[in-house]
Structure formats: structure tokens, C-alpha cells
PDB file of N, CA, C and O in Angstrom:
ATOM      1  N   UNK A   1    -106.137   6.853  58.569  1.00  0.00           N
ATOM      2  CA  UNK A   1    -107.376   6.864  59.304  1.00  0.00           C
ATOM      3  C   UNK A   1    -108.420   7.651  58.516  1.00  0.00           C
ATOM      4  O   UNK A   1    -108.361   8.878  58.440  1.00  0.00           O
ATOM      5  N   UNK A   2    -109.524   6.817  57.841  1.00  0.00           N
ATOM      6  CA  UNK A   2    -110.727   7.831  57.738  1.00  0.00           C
ATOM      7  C   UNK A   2    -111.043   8.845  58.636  1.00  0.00           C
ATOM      8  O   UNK A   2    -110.896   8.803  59.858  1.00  0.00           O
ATOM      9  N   UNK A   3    -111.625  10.050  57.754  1.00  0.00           N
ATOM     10  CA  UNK A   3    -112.617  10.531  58.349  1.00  0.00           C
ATOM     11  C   UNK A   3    -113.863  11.645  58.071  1.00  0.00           C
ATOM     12  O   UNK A   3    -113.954  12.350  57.066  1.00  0.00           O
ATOM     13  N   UNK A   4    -114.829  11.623  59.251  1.00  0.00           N
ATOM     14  CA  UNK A   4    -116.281  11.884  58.663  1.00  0.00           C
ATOM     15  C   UNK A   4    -116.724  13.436  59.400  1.00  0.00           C
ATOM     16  O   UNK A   4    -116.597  13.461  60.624  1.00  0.00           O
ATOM     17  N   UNK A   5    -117.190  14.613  58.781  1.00  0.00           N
ATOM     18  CA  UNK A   5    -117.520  15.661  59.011  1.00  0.00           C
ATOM     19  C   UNK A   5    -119.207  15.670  59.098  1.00  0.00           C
ATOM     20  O   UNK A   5    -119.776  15.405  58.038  1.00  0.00           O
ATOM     21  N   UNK A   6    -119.858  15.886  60.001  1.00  0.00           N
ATOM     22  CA  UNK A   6    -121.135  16.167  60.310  1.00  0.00           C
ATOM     23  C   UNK A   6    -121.460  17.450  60.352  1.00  0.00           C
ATOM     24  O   UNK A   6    -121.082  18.196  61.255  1.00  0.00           O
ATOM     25  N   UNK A   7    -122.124  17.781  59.463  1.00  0.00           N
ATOM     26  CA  UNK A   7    -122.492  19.138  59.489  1.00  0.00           C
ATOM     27  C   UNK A   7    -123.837  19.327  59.535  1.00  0.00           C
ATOM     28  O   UNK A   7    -124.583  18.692  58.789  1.00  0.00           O
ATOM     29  N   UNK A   8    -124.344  20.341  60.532  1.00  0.00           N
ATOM     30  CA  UNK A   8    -125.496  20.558  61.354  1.00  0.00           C
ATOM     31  C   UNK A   8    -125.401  21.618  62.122  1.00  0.00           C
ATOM     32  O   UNK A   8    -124.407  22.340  62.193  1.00  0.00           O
ATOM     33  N   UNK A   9    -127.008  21.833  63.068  1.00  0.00           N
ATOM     34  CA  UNK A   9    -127.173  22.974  63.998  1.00  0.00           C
ATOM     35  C   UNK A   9    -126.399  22.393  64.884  1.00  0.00           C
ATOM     36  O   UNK A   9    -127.198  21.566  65.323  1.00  0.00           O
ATOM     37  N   UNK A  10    -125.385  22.215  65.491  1.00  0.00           N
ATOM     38  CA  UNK A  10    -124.387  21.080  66.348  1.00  0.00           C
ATOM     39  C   UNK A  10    -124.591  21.489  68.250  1.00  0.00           C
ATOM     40  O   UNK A  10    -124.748  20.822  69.273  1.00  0.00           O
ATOM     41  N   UNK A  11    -124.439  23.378  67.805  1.00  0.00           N
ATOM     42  CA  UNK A  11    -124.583  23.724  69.415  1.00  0.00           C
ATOM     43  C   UNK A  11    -126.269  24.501  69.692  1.00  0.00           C
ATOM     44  O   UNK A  11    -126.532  25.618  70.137  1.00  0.00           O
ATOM     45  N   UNK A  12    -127.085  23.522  69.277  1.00  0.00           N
ATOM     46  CA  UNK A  12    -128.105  24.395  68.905  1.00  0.00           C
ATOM     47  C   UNK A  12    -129.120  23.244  70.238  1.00  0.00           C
ATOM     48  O   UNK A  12    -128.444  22.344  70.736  1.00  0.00           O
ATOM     49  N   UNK A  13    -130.366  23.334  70.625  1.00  0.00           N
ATOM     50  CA  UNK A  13    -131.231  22.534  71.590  1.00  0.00           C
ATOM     51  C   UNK A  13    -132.079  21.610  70.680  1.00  0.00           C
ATOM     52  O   UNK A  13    -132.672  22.220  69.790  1.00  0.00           O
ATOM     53  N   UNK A  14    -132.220  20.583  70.704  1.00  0.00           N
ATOM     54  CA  UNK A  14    -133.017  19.678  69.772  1.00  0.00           C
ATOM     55  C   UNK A  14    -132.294  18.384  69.663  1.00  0.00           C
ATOM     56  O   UNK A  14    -131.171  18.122  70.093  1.00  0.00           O
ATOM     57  N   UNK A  15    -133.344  17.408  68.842  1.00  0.00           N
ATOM     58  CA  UNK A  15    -132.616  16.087  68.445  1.00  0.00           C
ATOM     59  C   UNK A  15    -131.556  16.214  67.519  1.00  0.00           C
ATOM     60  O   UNK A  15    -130.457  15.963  68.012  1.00  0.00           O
ATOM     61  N   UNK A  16    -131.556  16.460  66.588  1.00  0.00           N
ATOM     62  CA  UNK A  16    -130.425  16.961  65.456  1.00  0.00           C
ATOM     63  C   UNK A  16    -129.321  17.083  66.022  1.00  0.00           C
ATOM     64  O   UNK A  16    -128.413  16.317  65.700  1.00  0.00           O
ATOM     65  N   UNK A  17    -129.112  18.097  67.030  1.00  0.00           N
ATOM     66  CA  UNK A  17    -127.988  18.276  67.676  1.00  0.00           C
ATOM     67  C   UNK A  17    -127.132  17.381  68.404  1.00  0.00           C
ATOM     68  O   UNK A  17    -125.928  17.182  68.567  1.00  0.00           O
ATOM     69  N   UNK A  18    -128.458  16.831  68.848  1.00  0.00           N
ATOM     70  CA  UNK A  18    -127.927  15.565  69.834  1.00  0.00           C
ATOM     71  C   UNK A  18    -127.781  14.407  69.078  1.00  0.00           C
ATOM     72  O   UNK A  18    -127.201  13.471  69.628  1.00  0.00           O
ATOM     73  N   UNK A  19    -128.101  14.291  68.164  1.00  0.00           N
ATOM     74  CA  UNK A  19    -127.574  12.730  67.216  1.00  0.00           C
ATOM     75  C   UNK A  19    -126.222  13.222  66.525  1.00  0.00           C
ATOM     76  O   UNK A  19    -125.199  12.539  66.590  1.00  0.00           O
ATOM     77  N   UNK A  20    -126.262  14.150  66.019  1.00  0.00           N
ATOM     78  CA  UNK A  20    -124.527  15.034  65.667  1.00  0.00           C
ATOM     79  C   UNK A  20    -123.429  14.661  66.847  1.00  0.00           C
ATOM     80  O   UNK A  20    -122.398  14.022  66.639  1.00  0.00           O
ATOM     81  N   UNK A  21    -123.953  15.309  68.427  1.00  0.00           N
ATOM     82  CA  UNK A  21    -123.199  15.359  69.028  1.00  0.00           C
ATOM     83  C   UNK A  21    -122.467  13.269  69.477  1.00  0.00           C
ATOM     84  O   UNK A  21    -121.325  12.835  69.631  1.00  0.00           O
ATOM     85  N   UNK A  22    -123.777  12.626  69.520  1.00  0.00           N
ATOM     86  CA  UNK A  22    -123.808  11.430  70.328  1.00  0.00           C
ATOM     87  C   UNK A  22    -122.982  10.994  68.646  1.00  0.00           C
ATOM     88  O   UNK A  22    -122.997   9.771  68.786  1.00  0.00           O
ATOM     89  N   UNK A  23    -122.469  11.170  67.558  1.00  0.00           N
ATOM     90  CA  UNK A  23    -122.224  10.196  66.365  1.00  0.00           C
ATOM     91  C   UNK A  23    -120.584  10.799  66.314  1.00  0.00           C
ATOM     92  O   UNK A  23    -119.565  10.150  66.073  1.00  0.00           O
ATOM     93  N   UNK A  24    -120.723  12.356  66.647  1.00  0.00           N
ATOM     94  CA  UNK A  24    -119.226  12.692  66.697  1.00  0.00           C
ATOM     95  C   UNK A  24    -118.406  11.862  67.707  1.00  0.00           C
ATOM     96  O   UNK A  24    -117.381  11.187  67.608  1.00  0.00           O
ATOM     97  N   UNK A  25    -119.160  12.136  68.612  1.00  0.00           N
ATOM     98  CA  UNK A  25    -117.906  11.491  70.297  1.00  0.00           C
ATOM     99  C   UNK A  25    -118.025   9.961  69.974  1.00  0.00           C
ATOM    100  O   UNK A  25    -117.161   9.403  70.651  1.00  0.00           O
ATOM    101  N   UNK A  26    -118.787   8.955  69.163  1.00  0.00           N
ATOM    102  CA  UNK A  26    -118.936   7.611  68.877  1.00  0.00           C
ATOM    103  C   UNK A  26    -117.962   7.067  67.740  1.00  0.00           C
ATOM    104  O   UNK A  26    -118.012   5.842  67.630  1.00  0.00           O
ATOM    105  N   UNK A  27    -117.054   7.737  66.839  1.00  0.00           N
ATOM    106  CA  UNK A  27    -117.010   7.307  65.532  1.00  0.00           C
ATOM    107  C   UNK A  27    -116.670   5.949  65.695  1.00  0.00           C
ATOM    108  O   UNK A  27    -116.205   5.262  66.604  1.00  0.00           O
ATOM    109  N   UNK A  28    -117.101   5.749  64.362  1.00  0.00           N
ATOM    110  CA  UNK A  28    -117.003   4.114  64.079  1.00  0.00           C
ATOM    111  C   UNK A  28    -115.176   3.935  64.361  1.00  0.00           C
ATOM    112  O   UNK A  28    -114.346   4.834  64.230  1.00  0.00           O
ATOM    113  N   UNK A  29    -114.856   2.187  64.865  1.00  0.00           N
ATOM    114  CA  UNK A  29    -112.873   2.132  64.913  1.00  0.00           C
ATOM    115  C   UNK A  29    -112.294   2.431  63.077  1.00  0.00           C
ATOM    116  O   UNK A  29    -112.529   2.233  61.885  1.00  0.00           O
ATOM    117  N   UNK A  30    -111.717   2.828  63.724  1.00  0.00           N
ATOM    118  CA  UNK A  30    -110.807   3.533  62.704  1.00  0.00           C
ATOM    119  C   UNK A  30    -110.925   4.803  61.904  1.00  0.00           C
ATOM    120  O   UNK A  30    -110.403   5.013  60.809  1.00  0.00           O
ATOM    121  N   UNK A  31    -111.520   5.445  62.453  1.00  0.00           N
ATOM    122  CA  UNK A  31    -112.174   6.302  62.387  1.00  0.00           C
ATOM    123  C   UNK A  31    -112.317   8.009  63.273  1.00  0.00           C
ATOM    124  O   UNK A  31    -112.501   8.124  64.484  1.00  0.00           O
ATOM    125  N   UNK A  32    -112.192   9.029  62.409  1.00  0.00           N
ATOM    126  CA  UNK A  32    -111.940  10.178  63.748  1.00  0.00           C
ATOM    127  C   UNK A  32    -113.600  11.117  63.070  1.00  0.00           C
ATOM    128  O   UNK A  32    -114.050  10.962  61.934  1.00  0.00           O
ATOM    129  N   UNK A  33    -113.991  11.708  63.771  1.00  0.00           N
ATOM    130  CA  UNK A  33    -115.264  12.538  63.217  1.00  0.00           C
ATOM    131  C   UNK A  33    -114.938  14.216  63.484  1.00  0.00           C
ATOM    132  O   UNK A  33    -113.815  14.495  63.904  1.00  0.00           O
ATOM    133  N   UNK A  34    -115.909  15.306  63.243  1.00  0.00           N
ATOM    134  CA  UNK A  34    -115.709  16.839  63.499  1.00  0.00           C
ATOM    135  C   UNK A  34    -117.103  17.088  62.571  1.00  0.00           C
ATOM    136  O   UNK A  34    -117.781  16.690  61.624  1.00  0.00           O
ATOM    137  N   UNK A  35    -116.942  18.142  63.712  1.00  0.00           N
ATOM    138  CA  UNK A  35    -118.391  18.684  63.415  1.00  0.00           C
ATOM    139  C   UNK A  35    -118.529  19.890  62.503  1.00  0.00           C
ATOM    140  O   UNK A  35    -117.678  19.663  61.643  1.00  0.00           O
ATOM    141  N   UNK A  36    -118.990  20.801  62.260  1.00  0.00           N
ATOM    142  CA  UNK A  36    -119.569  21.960  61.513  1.00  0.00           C
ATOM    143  C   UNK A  36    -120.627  21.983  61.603  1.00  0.00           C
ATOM    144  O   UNK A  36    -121.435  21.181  61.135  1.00  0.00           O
ATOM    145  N   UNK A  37    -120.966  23.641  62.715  1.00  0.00           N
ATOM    146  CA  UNK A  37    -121.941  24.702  62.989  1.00  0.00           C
ATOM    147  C   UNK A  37    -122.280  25.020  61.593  1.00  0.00           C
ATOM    148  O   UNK A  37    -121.523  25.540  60.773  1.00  0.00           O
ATOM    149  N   UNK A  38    -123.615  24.619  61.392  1.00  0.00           N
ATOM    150  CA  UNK A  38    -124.230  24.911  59.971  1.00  0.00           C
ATOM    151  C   UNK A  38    -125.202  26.358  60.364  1.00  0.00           C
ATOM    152  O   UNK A  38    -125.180  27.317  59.593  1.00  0.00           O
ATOM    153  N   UNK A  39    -125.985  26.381  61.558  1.00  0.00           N
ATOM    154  CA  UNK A  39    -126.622  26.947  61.720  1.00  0.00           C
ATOM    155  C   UNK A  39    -125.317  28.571  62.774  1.00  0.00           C
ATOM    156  O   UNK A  39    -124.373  28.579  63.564  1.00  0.00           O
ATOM    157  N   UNK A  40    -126.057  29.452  62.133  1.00  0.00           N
ATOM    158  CA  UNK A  40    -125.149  30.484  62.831  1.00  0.00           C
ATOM    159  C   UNK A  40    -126.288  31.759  63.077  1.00  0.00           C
ATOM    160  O   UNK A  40    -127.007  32.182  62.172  1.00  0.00           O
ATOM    161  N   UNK A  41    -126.301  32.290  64.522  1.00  0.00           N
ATOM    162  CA  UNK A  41    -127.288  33.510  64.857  1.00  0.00           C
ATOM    163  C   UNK A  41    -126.385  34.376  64.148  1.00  0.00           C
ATOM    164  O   UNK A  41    -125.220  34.048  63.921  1.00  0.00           O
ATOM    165  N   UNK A  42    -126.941  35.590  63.753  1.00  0.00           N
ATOM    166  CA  UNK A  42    -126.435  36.930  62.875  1.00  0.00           C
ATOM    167  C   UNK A  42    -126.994  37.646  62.041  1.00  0.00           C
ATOM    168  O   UNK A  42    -128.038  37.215  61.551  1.00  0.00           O
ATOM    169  N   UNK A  43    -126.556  38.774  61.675  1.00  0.00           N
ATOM    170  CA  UNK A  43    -127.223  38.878  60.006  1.00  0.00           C
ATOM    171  C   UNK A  43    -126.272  38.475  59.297  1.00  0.00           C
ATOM    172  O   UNK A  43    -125.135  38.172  59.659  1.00  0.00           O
ATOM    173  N   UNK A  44    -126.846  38.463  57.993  1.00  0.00           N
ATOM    174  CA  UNK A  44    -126.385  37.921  56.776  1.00  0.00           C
ATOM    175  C   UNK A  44    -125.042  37.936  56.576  1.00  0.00           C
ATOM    176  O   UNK A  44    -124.665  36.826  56.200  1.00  0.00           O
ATOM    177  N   UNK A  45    -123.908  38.955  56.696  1.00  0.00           N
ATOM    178  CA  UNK A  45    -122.574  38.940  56.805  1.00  0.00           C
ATOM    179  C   UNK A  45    -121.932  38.100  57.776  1.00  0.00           C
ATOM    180  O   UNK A  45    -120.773  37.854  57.444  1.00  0.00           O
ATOM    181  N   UNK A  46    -122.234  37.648  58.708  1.00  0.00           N
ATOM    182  CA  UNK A  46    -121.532  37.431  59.660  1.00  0.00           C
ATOM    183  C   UNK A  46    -121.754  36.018  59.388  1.00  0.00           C
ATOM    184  O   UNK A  46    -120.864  35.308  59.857  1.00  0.00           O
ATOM    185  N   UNK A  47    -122.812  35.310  58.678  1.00  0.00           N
ATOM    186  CA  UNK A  47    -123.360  34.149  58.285  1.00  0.00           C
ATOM    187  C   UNK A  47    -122.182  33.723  57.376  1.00  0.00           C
ATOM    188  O   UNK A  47    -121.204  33.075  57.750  1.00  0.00           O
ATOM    189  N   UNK A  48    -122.362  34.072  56.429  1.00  0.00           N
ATOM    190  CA  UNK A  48    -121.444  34.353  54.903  1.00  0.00           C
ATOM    191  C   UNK A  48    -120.017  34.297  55.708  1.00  0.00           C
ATOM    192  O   UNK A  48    -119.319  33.330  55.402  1.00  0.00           O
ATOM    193  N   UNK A  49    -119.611  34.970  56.450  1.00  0.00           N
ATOM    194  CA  UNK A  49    -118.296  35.012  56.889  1.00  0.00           C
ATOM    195  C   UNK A  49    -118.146  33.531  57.807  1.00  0.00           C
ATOM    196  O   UNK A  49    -117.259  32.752  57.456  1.00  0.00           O
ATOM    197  N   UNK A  50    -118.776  33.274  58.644  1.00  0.00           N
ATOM    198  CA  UNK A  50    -118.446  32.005  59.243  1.00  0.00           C
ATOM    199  C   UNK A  50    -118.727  30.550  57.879  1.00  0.00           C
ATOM    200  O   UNK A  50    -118.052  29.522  57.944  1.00  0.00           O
ATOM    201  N   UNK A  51    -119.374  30.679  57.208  1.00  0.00           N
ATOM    202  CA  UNK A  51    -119.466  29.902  55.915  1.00  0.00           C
ATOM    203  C   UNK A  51    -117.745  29.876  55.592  1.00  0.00           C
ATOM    204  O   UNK A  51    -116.880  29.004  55.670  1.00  0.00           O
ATOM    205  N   UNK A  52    -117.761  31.200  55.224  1.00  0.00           N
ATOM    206  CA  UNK A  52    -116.101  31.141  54.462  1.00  0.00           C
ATOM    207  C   UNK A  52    -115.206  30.630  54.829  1.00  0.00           C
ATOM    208  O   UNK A  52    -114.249  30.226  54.170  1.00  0.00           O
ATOM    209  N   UNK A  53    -115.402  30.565  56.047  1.00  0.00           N
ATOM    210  CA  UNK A  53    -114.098  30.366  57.123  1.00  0.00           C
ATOM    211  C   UNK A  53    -113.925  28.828  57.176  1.00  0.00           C
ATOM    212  O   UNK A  53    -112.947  28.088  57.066  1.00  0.00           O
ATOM    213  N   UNK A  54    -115.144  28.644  57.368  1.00  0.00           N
ATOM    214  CA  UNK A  54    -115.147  26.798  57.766  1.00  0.00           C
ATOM    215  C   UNK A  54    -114.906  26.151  56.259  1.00  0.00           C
ATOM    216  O   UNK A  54    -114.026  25.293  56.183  1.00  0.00           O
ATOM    217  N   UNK A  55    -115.650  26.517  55.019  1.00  0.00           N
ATOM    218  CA  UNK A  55    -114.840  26.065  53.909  1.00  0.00           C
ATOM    219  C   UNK A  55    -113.896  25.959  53.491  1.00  0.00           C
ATOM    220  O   UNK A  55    -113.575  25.033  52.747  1.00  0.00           O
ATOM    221  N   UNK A  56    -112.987  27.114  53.939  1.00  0.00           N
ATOM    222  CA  UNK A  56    -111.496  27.133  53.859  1.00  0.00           C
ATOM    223  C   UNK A  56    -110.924  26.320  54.519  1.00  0.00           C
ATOM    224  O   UNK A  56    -110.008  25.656  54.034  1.00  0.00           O
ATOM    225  N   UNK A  57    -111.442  26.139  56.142  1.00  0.00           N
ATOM    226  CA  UNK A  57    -110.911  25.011  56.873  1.00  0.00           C
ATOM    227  C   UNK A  57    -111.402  23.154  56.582  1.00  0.00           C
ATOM    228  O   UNK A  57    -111.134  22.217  57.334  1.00  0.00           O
ATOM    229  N   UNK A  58    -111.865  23.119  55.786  1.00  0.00           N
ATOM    230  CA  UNK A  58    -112.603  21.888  55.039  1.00  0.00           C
ATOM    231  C   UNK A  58    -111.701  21.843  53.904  1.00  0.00           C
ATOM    232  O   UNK A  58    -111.310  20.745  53.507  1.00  0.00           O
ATOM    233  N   UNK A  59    -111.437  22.600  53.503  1.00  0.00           N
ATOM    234  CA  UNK A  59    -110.745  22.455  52.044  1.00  0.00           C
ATOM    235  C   UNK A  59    -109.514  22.060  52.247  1.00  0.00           C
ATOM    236  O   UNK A  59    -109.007  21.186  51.543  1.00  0.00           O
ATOM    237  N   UNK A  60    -108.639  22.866  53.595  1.00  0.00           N
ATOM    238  CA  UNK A  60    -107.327  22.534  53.935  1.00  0.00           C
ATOM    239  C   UNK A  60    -106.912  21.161  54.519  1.00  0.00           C
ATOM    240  O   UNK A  60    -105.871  20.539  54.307  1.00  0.00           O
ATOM    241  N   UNK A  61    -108.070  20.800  55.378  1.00  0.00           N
ATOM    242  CA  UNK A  61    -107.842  19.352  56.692  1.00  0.00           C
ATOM    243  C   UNK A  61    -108.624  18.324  55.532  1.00  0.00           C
ATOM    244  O   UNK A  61    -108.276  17.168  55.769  1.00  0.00           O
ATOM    245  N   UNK A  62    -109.694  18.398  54.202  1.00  0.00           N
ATOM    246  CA  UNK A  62    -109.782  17.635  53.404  1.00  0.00           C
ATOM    247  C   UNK A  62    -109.117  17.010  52.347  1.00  0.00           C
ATOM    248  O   UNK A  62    -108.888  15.838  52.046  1.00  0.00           O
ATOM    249  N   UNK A  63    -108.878  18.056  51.885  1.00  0.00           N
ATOM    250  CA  UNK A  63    -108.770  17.955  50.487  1.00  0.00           C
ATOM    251  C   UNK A  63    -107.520  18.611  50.186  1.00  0.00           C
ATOM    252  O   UNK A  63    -107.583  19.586  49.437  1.00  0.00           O
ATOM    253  N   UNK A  64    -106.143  18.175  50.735  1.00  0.00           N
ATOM    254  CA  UNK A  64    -104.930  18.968  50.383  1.00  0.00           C
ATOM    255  C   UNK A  64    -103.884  18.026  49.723  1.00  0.00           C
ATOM    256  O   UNK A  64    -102.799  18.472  49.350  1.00  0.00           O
TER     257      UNK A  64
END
């Protein structure tokens, strides 16, 4: 089964969010989707740290 990662402001108020959200819960057949919170409130560390985290988890469920 393919599949497609959307990455965006995902839990954020706006259109963006909502074409993320309406394309995740839609994927095309054969097909599974997941999102990634691009946008993160914080300062700068806590930014950097949720970055890290989700790359690591991209790297593992992608590319193993």
C-alpha cells in the first residue's frame, strides 16, 4: 500500500488546515495518508525538538 505524508499547520484555524485535514481522512484507494504539525507554538527549542522527533519518526515508518 502506498503512502502520502502532508505536512502543514494541520491543527492550526484556516484553509490550509482544512484541505490537509479533508485530503488526509480522503486518501486516494490504495492508499493510507498522515499528517505532520509543521507549525509548532514555543520558543525555539521546543520547535527544534518537535522537528527532531517527527524526523526520526519519518525516517523510521519511511524509509527503513
Amino acid at each position: 500500500m502506498r503512502r502520502v505524508l502532508h505536512v502543514g499547520p494541520c491543527n492550526t484555524p484556516g484553509g490550509m488546515a482544512k484541505v490537509i485535514q479533508i485530503l488526509s481522512k480522503n486518501p486516494p484507494e490504495g492508499w493510507t495518508a498522515e499528517t505532520w504539525q509543521s507549525h509548532k507554538v514555543g520558543n525555539p527549542i521546543v520547535k527544534y525538538l518537535h522537528h527532531k522527533k517527527m524526523l526520526k519518526t519519518v525516517q523510521k515508518s519511511y524509509f527503513h
